[in-house]
C-alpha positions as CSV (number, residue, x, y, z in Angstrom):
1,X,-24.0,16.1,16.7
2,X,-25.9,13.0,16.6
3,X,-24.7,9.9,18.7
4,X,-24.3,8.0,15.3
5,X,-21.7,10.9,14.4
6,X,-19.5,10.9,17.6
7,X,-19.5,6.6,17.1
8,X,-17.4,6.9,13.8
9,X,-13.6,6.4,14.7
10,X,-10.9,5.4,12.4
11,X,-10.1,6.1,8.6
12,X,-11.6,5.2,5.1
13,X,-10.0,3.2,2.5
14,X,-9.5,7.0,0.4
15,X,-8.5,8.4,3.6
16,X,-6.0,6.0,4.1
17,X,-4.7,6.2,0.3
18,X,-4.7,10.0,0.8
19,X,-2.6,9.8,3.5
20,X,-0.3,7.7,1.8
21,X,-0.1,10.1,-1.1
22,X,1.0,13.0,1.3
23,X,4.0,10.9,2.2
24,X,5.2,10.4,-1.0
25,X,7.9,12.9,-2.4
26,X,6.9,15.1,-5.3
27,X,8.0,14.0,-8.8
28,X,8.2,10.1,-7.3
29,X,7.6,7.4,-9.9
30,X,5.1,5.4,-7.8
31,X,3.6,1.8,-8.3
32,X,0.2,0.8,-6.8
33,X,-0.5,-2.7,-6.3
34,X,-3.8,-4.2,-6.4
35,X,-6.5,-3.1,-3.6
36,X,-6.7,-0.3,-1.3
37,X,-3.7,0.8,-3.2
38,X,-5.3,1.8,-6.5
39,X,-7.3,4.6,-4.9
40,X,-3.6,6.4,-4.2
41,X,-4.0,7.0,-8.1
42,X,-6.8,9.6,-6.9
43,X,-5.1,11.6,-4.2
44,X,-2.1,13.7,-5.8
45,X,-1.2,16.6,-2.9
46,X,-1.4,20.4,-5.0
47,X,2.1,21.1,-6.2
48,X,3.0,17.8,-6.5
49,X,3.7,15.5,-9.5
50,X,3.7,11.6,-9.6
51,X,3.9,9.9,-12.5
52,X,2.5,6.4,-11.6
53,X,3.6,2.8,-13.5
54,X,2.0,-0.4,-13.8
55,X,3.3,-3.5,-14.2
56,X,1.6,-4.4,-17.3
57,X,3.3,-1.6,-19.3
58,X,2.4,1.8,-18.7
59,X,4.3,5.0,-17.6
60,X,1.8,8.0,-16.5
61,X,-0.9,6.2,-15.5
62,X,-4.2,8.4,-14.7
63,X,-7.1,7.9,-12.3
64,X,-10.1,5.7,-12.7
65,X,-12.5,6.6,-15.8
66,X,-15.7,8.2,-15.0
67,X,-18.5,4.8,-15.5
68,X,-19.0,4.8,-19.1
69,X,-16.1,6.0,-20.3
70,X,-13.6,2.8,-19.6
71,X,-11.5,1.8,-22.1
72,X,-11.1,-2.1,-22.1
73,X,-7.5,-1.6,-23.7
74,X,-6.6,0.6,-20.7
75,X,-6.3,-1.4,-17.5
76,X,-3.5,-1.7,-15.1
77,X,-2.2,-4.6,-13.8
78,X,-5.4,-5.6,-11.6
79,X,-7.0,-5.5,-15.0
80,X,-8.8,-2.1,-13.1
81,X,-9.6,0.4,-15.9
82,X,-7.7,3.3,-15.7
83,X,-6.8,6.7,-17.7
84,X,-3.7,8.0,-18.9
85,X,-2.5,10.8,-18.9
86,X,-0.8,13.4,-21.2
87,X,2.7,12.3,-22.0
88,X,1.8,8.8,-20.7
89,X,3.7,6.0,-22.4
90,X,3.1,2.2,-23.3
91,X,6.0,-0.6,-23.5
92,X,6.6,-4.2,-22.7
93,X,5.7,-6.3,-20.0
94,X,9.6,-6.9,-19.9
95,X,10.5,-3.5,-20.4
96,X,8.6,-2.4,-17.0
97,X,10.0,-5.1,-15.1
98,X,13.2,-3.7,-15.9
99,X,12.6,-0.5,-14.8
100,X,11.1,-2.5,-11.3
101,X,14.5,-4.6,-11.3
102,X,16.6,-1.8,-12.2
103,X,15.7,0.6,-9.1
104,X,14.4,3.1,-11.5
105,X,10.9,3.1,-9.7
106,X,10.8,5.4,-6.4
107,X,7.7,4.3,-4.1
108,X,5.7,1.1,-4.3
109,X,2.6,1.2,-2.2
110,X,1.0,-2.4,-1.6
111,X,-1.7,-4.7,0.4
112,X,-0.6,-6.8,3.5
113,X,-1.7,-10.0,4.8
114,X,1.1,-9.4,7.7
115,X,4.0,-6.9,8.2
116,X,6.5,-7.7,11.5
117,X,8.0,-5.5,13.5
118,X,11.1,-5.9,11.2
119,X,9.7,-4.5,8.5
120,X,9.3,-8.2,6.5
121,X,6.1,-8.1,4.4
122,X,3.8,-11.1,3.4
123,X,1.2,-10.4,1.0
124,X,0.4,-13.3,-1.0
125,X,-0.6,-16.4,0.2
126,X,-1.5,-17.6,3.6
127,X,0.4,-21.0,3.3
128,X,-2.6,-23.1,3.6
129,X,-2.8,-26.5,0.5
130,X,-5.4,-24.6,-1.3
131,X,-4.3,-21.1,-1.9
132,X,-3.7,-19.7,-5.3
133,X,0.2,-19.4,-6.0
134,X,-0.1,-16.2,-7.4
135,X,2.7,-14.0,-5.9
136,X,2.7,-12.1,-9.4
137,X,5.3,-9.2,-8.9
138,X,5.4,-8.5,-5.6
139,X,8.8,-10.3,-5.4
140,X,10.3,-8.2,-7.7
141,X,8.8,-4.7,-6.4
142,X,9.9,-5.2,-2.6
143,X,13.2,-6.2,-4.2
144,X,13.7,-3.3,-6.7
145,X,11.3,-0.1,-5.1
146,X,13.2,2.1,-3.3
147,X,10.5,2.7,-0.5
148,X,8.0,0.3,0.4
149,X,4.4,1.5,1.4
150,X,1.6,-0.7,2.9
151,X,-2.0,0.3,3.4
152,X,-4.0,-3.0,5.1
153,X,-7.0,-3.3,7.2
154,X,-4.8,-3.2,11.2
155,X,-6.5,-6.7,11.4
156,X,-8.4,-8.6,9.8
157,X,-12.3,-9.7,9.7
158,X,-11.3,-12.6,12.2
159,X,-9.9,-10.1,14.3
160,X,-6.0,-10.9,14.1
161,X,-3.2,-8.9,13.8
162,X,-1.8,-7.8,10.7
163,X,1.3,-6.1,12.1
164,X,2.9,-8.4,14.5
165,X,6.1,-9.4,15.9
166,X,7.2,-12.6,13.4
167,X,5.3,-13.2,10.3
168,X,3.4,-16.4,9.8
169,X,2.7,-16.7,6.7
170,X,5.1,-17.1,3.4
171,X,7.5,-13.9,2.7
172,X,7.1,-11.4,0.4
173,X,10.4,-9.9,1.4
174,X,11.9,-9.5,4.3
175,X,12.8,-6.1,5.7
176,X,11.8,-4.3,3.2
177,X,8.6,-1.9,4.6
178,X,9.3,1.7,5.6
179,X,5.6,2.4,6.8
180,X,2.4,0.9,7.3
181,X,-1.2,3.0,7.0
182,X,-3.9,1.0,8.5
183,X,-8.1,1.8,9.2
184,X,-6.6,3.0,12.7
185,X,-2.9,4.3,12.4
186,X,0.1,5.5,10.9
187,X,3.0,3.3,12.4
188,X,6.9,3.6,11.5
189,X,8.9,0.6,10.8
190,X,12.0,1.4,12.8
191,X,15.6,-0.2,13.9
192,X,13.5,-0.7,17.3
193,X,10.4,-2.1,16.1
194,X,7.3,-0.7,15.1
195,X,6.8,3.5,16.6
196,X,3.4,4.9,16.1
197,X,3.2,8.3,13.6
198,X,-0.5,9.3,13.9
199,X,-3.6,8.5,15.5
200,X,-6.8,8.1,13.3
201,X,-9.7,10.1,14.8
202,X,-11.6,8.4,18.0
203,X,-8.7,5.9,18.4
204,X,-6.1,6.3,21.3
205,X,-2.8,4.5,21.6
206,X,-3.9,1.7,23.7
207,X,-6.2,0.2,21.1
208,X,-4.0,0.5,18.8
209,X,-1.1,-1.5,20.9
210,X,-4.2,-4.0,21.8
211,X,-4.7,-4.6,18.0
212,X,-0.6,-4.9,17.2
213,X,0.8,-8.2,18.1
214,X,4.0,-6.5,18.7
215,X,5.4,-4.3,20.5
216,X,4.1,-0.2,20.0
217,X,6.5,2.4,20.2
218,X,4.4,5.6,21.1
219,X,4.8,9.2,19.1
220,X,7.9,10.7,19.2
């Protein structure tokens, strides 16, 4: 094995979205928010049905086209091109907030910008004069999912902390994650604060407490 090999340590944005897709229950209708999250639409576990909604109006969404096949009336709601499939049905922008409002949709898997140890999620803006007010319906998902999924980066390029102990930046929701899946680990938001689920591969427990500006409950 060559030297190059041994380096490589962590997961892979479709690692991470598989491993999301694992933990969610079979027959769940699931939303995916824009980023990292789209590429759950790829990973469904054998034996398991999702049917997977967007905001913009569909019910049965598909995975992403093969290039040349995209249809530019068939986009979710990070105007992504995607498929749908058999039995898939279109409706309303107001008719699929409904169903998000209405608790009718089961898991919602997102993007972070921070997540406390309380489970409060911002993933929007970073408060500063300039940023783009564009919360779009993240609101309304952490309010009406069920479950709450994040899959983020465990910090970020500058080398901060996504998860840590208060966010900083403007609220999504508060206390609304269940569990974060990150380049490095799986950690459980809990009643005592944030409890590691799995390792990724080459990382140990005391990086990934370095990199959490909170406090790390190990493995059960």
């Amino acid at each position: 094995m060559s030297d190059k090999v041994k380096d490589i340590k962590g997961w892979t944005r479709e690692q991470m979205a598989e491993l999301c897709a694992q933990d969610i229950p079979d027959g769940s209708y699931v939303n995916l928010g824009i980023g990292i999250p789209e590429l759950v639409a790829k990973f469904v576990p054998k034996g398991r049905e999702f049917i997977y909604h967007t905001e913009n109006g569909l019910l049965g969404m598909g995975p992403s086209p093969k290039a040349g096949q995209e249809d530019p009336e068939l986009i979710n709601a990070g105007k992504k091109a995607v498929t749908a499939l058999s039995g898939a049905s279109y409706f309303h922008h107001g008719d699929s907030f409904a169903m998000i409002r209405g608790g009718h949709i089961d898991v919602c898997v997102l993007g972070a910008m921070q997540v406390s140890e309380t489970g409060d999620l911002a993933n929007w803006s970073t408060g500063e004069p300039d940023a783009i007010p564009a919360v779009g319906g993240a609101m309304d998902l952490v309010a009406g999912v069920k479950t709450i999924f994040v899959i983020t980066q465990h910090i970020t390029k500058d080398g901060a902390a996504k998860l840590v102990e208060k966010c900083s930046y403007p609220l999504t929701g508060q206390k609304v994650v269940t569990r974060i899946y990150t380049d490095l680990a799986i950690v459980e938001v809990t009643p005592e604060g944030f409890r590691l689920r799995a390792l990724a591969p080459g990382v140990d427990f005391d990086e990934v407490a370095a990199k959490t500006d909170a406090p790390l409950l190990p493995m059960m």
